[in-house]
C-alpha positions as CSV (number, residue, x, y, z in Angstrom):
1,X,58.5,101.6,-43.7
2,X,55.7,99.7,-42.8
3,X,53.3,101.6,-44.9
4,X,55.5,100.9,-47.7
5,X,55.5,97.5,-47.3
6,X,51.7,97.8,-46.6
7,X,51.4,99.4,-50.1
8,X,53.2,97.2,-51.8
9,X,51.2,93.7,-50.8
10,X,48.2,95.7,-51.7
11,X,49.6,96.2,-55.7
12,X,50.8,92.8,-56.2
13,X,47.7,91.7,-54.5
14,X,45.4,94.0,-57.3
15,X,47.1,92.7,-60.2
16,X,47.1,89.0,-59.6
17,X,43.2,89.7,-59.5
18,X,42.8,91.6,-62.2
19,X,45.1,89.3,-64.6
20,X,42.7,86.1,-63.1
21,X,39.3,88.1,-64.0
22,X,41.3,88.6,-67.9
23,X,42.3,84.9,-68.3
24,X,38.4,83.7,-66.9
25,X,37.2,85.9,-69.6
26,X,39.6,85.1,-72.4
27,X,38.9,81.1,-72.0
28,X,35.1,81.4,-72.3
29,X,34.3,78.8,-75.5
30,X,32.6,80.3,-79.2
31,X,30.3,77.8,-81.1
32,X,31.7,78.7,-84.8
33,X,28.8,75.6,-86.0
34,X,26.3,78.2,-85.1
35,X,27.2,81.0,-87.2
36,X,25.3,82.1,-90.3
37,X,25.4,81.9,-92.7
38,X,26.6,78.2,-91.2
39,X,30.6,76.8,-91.5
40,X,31.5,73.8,-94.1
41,X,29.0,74.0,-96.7
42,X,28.8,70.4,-98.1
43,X,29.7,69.3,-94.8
44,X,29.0,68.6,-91.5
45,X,30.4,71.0,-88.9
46,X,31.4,69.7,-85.5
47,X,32.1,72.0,-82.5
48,X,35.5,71.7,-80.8
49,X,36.9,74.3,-77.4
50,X,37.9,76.9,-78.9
51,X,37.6,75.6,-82.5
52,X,35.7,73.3,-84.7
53,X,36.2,69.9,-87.3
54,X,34.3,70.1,-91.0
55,X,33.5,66.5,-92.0
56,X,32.7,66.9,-95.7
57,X,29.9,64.3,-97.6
58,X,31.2,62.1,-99.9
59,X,32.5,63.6,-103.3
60,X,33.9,66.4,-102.0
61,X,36.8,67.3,-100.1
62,X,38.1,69.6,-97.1
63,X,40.4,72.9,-98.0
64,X,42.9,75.0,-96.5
65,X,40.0,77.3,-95.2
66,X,38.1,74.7,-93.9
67,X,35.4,74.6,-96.9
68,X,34.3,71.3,-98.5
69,X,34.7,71.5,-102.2
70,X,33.8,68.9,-105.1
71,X,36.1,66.4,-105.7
72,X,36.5,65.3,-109.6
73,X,36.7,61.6,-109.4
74,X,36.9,61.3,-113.0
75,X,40.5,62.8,-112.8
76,X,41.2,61.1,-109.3
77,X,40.4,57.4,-109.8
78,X,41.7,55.6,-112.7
79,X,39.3,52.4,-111.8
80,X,35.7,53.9,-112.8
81,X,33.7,53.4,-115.8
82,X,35.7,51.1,-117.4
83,X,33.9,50.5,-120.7
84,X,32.5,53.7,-120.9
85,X,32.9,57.3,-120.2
86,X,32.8,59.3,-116.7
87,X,31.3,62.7,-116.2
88,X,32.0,64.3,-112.9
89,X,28.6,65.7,-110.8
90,X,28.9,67.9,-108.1
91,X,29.5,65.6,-105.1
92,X,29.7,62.3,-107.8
93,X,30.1,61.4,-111.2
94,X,28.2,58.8,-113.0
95,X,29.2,56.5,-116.3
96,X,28.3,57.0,-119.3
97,X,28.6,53.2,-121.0
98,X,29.7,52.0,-124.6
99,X,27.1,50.0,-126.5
100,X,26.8,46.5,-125.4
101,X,27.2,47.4,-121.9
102,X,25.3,48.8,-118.6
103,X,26.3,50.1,-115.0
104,X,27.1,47.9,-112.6
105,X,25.1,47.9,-109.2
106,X,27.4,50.0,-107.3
107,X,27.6,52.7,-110.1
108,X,30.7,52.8,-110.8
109,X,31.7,50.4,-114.1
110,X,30.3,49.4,-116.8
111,X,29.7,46.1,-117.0
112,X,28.6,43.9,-120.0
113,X,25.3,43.4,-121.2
114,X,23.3,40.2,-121.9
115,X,21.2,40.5,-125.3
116,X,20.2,37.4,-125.4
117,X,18.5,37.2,-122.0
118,X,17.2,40.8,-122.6
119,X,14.9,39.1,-125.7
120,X,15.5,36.2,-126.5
121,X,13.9,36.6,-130.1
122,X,16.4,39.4,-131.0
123,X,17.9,36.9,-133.6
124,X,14.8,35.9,-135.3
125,X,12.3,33.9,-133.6
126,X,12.7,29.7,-133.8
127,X,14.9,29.9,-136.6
128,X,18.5,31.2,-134.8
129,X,20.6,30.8,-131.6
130,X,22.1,34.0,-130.0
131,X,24.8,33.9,-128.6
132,X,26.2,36.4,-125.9
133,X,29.7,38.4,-126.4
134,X,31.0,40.8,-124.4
135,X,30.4,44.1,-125.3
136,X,27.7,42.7,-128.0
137,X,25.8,39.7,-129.4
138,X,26.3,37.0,-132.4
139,X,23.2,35.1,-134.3
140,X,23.6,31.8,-135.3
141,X,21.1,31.2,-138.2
142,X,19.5,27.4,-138.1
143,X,20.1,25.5,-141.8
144,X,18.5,27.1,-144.7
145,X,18.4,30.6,-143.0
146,X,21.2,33.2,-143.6
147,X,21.3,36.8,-141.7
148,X,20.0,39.9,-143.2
149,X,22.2,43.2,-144.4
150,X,21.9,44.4,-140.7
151,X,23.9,41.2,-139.3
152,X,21.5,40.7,-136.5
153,X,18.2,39.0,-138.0
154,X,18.2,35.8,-139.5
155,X,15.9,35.2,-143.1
156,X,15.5,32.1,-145.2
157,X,18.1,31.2,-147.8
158,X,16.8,30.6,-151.3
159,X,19.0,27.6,-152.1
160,X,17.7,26.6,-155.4
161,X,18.5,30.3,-156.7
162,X,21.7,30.8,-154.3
163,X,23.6,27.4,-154.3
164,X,25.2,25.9,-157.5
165,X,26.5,22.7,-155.7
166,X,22.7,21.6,-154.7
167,X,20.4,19.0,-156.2
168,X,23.0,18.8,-159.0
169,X,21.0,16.5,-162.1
170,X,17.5,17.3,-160.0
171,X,14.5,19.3,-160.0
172,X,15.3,21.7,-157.0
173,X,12.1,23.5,-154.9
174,X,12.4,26.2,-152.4
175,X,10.5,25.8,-148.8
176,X,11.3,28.2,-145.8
177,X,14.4,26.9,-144.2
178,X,15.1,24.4,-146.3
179,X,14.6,23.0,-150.3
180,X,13.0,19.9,-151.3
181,X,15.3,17.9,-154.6
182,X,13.7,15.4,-157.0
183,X,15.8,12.8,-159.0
184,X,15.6,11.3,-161.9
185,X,14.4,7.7,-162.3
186,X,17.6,5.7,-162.1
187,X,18.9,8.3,-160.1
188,X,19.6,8.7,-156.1
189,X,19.7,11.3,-153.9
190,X,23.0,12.4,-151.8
191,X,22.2,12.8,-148.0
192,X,23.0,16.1,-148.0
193,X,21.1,17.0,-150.5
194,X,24.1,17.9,-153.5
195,X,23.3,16.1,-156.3
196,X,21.4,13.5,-157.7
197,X,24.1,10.6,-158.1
198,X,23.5,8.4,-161.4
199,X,22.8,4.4,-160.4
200,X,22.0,3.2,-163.3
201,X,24.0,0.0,-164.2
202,X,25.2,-0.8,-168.2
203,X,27.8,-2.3,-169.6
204,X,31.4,-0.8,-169.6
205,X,33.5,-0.3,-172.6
206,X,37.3,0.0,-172.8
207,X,37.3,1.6,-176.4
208,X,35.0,4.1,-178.3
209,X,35.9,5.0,-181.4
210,X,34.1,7.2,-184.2
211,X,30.8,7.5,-181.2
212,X,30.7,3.8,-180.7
213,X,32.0,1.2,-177.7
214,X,33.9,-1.7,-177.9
215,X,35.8,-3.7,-176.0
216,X,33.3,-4.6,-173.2
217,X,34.5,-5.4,-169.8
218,X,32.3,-8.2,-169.4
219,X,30.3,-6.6,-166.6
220,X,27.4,-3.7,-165.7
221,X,28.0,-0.9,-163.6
222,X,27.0,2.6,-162.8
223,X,28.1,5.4,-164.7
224,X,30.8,6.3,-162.4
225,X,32.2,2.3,-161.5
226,X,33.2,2.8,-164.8
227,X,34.3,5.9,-165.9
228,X,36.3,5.8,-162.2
229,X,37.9,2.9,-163.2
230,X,39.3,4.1,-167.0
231,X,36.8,2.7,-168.9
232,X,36.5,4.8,-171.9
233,X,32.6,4.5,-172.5
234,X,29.3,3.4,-170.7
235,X,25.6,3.3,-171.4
236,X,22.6,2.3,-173.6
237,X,23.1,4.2,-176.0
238,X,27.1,4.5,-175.4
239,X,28.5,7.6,-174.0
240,X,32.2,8.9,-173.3
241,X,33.6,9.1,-170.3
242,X,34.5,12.6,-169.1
243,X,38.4,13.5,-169.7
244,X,40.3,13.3,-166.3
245,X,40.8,17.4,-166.9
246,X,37.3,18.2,-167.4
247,X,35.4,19.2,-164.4
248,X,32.6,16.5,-165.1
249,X,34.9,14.1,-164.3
250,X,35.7,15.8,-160.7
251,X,32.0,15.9,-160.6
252,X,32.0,12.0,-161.1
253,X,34.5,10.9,-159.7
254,X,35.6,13.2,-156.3
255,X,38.2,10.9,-154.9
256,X,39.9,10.2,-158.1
257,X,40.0,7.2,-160.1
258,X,39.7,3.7,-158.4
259,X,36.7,5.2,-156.2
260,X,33.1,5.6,-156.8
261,X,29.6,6.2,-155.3
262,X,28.2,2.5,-153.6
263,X,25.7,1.1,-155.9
264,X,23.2,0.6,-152.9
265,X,24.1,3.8,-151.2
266,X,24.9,6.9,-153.4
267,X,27.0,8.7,-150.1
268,X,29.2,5.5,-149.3
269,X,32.1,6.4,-151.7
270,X,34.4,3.9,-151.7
271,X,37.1,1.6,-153.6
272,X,35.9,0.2,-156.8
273,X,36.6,-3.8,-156.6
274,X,37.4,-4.2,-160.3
275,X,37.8,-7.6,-159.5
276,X,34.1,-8.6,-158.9
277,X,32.5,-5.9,-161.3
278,X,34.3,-6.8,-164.7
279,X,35.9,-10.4,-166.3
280,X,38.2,-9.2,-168.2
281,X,40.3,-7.7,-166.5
282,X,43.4,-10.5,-166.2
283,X,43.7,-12.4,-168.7
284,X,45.3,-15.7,-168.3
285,X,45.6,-14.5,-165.0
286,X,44.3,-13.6,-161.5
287,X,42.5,-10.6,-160.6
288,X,43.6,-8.5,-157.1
289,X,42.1,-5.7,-156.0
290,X,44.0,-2.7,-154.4
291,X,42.7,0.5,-152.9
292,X,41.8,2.6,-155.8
293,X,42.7,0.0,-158.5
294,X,43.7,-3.6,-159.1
295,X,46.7,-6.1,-160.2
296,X,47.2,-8.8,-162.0
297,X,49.0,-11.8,-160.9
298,X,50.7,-14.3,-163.0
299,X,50.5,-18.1,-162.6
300,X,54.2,-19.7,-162.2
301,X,55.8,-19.6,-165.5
302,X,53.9,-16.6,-166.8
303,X,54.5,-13.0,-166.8
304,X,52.7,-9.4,-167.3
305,X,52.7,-8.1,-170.7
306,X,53.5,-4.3,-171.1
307,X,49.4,-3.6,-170.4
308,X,49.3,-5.4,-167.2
309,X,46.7,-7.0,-167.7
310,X,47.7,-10.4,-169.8
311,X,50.2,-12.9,-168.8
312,X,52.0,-14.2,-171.1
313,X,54.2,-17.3,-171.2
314,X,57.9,-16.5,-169.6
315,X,61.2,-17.7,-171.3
316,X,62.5,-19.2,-168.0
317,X,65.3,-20.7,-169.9
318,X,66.3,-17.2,-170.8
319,X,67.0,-15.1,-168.1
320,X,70.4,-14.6,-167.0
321,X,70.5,-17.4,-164.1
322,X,70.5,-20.8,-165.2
323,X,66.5,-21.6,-163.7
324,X,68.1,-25.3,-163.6
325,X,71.5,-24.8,-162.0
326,X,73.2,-27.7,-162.9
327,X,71.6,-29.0,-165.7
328,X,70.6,-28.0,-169.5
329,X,67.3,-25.6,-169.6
330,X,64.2,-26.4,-172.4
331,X,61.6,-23.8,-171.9
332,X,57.9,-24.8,-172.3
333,X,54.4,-23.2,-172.3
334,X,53.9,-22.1,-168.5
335,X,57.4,-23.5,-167.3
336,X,60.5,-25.7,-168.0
337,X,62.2,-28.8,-168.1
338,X,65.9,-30.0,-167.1
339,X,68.6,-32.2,-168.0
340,X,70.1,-32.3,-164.9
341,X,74.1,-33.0,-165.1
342,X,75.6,-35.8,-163.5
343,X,75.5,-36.1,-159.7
344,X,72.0,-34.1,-159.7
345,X,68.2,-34.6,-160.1
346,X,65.2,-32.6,-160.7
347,X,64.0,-31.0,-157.3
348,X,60.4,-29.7,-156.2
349,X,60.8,-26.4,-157.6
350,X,61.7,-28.5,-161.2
351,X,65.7,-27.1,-160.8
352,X,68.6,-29.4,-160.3
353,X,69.4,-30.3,-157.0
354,X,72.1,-32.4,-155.9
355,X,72.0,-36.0,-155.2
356,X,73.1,-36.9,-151.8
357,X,75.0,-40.6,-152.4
358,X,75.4,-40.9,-149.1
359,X,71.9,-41.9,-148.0
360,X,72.3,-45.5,-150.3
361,X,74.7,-47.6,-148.3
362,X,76.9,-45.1,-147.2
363,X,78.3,-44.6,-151.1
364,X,80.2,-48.2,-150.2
365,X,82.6,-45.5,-148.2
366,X,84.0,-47.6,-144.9
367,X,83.8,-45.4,-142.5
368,X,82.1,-42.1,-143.3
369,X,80.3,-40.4,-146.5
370,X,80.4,-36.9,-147.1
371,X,78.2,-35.5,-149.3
372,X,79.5,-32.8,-152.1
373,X,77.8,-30.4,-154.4
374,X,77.1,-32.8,-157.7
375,X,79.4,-35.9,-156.1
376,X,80.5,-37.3,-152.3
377,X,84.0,-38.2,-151.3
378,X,84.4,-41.0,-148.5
379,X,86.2,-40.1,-145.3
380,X,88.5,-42.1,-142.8
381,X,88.9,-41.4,-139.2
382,X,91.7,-39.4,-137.9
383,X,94.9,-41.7,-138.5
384,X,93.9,-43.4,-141.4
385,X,93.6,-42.1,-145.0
386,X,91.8,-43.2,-148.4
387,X,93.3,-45.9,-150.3
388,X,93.4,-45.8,-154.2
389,X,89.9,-47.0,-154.9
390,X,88.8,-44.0,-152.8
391,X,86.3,-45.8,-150.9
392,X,88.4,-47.9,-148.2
393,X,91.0,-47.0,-145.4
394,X,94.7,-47.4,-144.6
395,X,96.5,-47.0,-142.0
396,X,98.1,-43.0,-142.3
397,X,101.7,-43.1,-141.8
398,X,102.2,-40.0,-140.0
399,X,105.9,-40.2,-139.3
400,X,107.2,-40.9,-143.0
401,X,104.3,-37.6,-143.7
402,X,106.3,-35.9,-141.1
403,X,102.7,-34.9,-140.0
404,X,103.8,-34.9,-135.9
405,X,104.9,-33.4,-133.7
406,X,107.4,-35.3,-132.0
407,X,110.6,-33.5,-130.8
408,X,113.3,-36.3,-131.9
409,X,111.5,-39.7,-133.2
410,X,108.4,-40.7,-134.3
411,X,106.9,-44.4,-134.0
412,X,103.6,-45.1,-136.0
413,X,101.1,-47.0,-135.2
414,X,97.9,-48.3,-136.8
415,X,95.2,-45.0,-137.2
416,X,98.1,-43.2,-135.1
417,X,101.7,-42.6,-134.0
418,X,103.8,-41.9,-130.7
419,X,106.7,-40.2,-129.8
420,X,109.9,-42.1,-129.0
421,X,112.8,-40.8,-126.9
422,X,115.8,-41.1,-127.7
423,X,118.1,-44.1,-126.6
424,X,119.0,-43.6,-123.1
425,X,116.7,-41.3,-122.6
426,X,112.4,-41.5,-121.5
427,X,109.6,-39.8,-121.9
428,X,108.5,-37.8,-118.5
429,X,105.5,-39.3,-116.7
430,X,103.4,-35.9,-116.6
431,X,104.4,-34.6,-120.1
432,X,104.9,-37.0,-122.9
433,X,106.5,-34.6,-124.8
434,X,109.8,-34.0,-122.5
435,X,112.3,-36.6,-122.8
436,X,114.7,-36.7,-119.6
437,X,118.0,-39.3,-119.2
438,X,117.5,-42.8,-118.1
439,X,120.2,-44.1,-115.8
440,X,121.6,-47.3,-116.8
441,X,123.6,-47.6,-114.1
442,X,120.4,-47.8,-111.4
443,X,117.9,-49.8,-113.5
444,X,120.3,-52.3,-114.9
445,X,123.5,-52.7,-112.4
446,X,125.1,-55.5,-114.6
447,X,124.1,-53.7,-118.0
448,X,128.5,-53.5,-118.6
449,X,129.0,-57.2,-116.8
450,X,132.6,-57.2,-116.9
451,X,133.1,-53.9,-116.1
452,X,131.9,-50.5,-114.0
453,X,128.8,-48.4,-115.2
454,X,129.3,-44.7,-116.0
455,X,125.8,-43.0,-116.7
456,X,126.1,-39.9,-119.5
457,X,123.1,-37.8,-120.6
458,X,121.3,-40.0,-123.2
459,X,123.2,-43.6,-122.2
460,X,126.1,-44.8,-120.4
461,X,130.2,-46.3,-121.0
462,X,131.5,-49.4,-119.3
463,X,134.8,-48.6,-117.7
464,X,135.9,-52.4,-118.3
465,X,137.9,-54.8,-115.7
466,X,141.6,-55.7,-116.5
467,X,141.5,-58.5,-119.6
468,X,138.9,-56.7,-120.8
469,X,137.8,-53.6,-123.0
470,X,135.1,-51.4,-124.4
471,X,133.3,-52.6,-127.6
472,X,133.3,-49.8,-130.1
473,X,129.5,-48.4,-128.9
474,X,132.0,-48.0,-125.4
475,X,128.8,-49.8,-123.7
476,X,129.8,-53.3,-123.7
477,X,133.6,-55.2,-122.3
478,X,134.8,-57.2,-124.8
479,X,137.0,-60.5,-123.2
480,X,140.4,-59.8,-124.7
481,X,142.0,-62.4,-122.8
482,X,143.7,-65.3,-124.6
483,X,143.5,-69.5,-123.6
484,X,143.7,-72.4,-125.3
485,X,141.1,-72.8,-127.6
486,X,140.0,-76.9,-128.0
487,X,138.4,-78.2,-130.6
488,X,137.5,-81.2,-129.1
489,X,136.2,-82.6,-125.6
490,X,135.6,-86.5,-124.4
491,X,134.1,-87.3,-121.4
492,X,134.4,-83.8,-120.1
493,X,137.8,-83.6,-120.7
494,X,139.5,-81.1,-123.2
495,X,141.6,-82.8,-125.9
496,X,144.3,-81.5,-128.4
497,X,147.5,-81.8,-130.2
498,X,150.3,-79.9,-130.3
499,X,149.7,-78.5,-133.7
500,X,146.3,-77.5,-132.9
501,X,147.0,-75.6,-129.8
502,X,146.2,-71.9,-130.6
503,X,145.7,-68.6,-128.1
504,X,142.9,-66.8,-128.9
505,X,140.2,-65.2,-126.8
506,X,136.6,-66.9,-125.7
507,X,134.3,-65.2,-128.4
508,X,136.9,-66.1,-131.2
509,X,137.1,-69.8,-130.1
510,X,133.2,-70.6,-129.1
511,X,131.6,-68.3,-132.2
512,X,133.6,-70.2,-134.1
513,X,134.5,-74.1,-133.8
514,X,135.7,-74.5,-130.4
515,X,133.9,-76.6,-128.1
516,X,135.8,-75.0,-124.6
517,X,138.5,-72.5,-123.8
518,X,141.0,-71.4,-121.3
519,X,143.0,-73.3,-118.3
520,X,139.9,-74.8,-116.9
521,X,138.4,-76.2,-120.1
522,X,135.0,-73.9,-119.9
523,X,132.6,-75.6,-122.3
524,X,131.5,-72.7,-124.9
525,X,127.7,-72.4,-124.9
526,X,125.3,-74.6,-127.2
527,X,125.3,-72.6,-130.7
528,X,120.9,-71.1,-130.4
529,X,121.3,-70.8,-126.3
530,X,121.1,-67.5,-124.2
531,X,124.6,-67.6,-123.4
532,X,125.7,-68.3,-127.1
533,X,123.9,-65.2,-128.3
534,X,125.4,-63.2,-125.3
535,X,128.8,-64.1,-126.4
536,X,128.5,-64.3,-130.3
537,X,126.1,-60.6,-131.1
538,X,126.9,-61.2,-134.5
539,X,126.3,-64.9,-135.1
540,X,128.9,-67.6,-135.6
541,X,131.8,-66.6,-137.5
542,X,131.9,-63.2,-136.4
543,X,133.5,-61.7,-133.9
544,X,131.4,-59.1,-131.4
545,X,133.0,-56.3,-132.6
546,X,131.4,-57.3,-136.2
547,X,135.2,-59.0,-137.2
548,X,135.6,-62.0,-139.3
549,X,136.8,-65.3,-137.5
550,X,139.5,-67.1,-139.6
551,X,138.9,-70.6,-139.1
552,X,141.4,-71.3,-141.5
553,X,144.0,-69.9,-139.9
554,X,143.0,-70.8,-136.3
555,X,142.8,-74.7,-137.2
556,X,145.8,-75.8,-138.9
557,X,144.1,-79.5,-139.8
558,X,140.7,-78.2,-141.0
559,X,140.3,-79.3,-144.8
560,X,142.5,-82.3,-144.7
561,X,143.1,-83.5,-148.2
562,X,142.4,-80.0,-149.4
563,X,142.6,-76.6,-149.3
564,X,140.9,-74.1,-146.3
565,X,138.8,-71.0,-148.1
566,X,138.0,-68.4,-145.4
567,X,134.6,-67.0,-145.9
568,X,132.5,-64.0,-144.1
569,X,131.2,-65.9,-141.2
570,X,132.6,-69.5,-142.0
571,X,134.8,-71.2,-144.4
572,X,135.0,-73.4,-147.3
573,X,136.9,-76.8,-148.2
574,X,138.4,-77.1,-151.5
575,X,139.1,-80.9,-151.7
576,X,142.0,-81.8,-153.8
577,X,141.1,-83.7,-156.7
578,X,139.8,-87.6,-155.7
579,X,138.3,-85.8,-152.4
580,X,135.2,-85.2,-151.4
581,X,133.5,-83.2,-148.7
582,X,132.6,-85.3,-145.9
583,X,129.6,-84.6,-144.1
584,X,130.6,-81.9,-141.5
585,X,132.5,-80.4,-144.4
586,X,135.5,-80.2,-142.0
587,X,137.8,-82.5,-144.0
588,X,138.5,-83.9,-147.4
589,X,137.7,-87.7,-147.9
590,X,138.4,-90.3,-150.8
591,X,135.7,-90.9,-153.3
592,X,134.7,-94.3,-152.7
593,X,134.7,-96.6,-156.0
């Protein structure tokens, strides 16, 4: 057993040695960069354990075999040679530019080239200007050089032979770069050399007829002063003015009619001031220039005729507005006169204005004058209004015009008028306008004397004591009691007869011819006293109640010797025959022989 075990320790032992001796040998390294012929052609070859890394040069890449090969860059970058064409090398490419440009630095554009700095005579020496685009290159020819077929060279121009609008009307000479123009005597040269302008100055014409001039403006000026300004012909000898159509005239006259060359300076075109070149052109009238023309203006009292260029005298008088307002129109050479109408005068513009009275003593108006269109009316102040004559005021009665306002009666006054309340009634203190009831009864306790005060809206009624009794207003008590009425007192003591004695009440007795009344012989009041006028509101005669007293039937004796008349308010005697009145025309007394 022993051996066995023996054995077997020896077998492992042998093939754990001869498996380490295999894996020593197996993991010795190979240098594959040493090889021939040598790894990664176009590359560099680096040695790795048990392998090795190909880094390839530029322009080419590695490959699933570990081989560098070209790489086509015109196919792979989109960004090269703009401006040109790429064509791939091995390991590169290079550009192939367009015309007009070159390769950049770093090789790989096209980038624009620069003529102009490359020679700067490529133009044309001295005589041009190049000027750099990209891609290519412009000339600029100086003045009086042009370029050539090719585009790229510039030559002298031949203006004399080549331009039709130079030295127009000159003698034209070619010199390199430029042309020399000779003008006429009386002529001038244009700054840029275009024509020759005429500046000769002759008198201008406003007719020709059959090849000769007439009507002359009264004025020289150049050839085109007047043939710009419609005159018809010009010149010593005459000549025609081109037709506005014809091309001659363009020539002449660029800007139309109503410009022209200055006569000082043939390039300063400019308005023609008909107004200082020519005399005629207004008559009658005033010359004023315009741009590119002129006007006429007429004095006052003149007018344009259908030319424009004469006044004539204006019919003021018949237009279709009276020129004198109110007044009669007489038309004159250069104006008018008027008859003005009544009320009106001739004004500073010679038309009828109106006359204001009012400035000469007021028009003999009182208060106020107010002027009118052809007259003036006199006012009054408010209250008052004209009287006939129409110059002096009176009083205006507002109340009889019913021009108020009053609610029940109206009071005028002089240059006015109030409102009046009704009786009983007053106006209220903070509104004039309101009437509100008086009370009797408080501001006038004895206003019913014999009797009691009852106040009512708008007055009052006297509730009367016993022996007495409301007039027929029902605001005063009557005395309806009855005494002795005597007709006659002596030495204060009341005397009568028994044929006189009558019962009759105090008013009746005292308005009448008593002289006292009643059971104590009360005196009646002096006829013209307070107390009289009291008692008697009618007067003597009368009773208060407006009644006639009968004296004729109250005094038996009156009229002795003749007959008692009663009359309204007194009485008559009617003496029987061989009687006569006597003084107090109480009694009838015998004519004395």
């Amino acid at each position: 057993m022993y051996i066995l075990i023996k054995l077997f320790i020896i077998f492992v032992c042998h093939n754990i040695i001869i498996k380490s001796i295999y894996y020593i040998l197996l993991l010795t390294d190979v240098d594959e960069c040493g090889r021939v012929p040598p790894m990664c052609a176009n590359g560099n070859c680096t040695n790795t354990p048990g392998s090795f890394v190909c880094t390839c040069h530029p322009g080419f890449v590695i490959t699933a075999n570990q081989d560098c090969e070209d790489v086509d860059e015109c196919v792979t970058e989109l960004d090269i040679c703009e401006n040109g064409i790429c064509q791939n090398e091995i390991g590169s490419f290079i550009c192939l530019c367009d015309a007009g440009y070159k390769v950049s630095d770093d090789l790989r554009t096209c980038i624009d080239r620069n003529e102009c700095e490359e020679d700067p005579d490529i133009c044309g020496a001295g005589i041009s200007t190049c000027e750099n685009i990209v891609g290519s290159y412009t000339c600029m020819c100086n003045e009086g050089y042009q370029l050539d077929v090719s585009g790229r060279l510039c030559e002298d121009i031949n203006e004399c032979a080549s331009l039709t609008d130079k030295c127009i009307d000159g003698l034209c000479e070619n010199t390199i770069g430029s042309f020399t123009c000779t003008c006429p005597e009386g002529y001038m040269l244009t700054q840029d050399k275009s024509e020759c302008r005429d500046m000769r100055k002759f008198p201008c014409y406003t007719v020709f007829e059959d090849g000769q001039c007439l009507g002359d403006r009264g004025g020289i000026a150049t050839k085109a002063q007047c043939c710009c300004s419609r005159g018809l012909g010009w010149g010593n000898p005459c000549e025609l003015c081109p037709n506005e159509a014809a091309s001659e005239f363009r020539q002449l006259c660029p800007d139309g009619f109503g410009n022209a060359p200055d006569s000082g300076d043939p390039d300063m075109v400019g308005d023609i001031n008909e107004c200082e070149l020519f005399d005629d052109n207004c008559e009658n009238g005033y010359c004023v220039n315009t741009d590119g023309s002129f006007r006429c203006e007429c004095p006052m009292g003149y007018v344009l005729d259908a030319s424009g260029q004469r006044c004539i005298d204006k019919d003021e008088c018949a237009d279709a507005v009276n020129p004198c307002g109110h007044g009669d129109c007489t038309n004159i050479e250069g104006g008018f006169d008027c008859s003005c109408h009544t009320g009106y005068k001739v004004g500073m513009d010679h038309s009828c204005v109106d006359i204001d009275e009012c400035e000469v003593d007021n028009a003999g108006c009182a208060f106020r004058c107010l002027n009118t269109d052809g007259s003036f009316t006199c006012v009054c102040p408010k209250g008052y209004t004209l009287r006939p004559d129409g110059k002096m005021c009176q009083d205006y009665d507002e109340c009889v015009n019913e021009d108020h306002d009053c609610k029940y009666r109206c009071k005028n006054l002089i240059g006015s008028f109030m409102c009046i309340c009704p009786e009983g009634m007053e106006p209220l203190e903070t509104n004039t306008d309101i009437c509100v009831d008086v009370n009797e009864c408080d501001t006038q306790p004895n206003i019913c004397g014999n009797g009691q005060c009852v106040n009512i809206r708008g007055g009052y009624q006297c509730d009367c004591f016993q022996g007495y009794e409301p007039d027929l207003s029902g605001r005063k008590c009557v005395d309806r009691r009855e005494g002795i009425c005597f007709f006659a007192v002596t030495n204060g003591m009341c005397q009568t007869s028994l044929s006189a004695v009558r019962q009759m009440t105090l008013s009746r007795c005292c308005c009448a011819m008593g002289m006292a009344w009643g059971p104590d012989c009360e005196t009646c009041p002096r006829e013209g006293s307070v107390l009289y006028e009291e008692l008697c509101t009618e007067g003597g005669g009368m009773e208060p109640d407006g009644q006639d007293i009968d004296e004729c039937d109250d005094m038996p004796g009156l009229c002795k010797n003749g007959r008692c008349l009663n009359t309204v308010g007194s009485y008559t005697c009617i003496c029987y025959p061989g009687f006569i009145s006597d003084s107090h025309g109480t009694k009838c007394v015998g004519k004395s022989t």
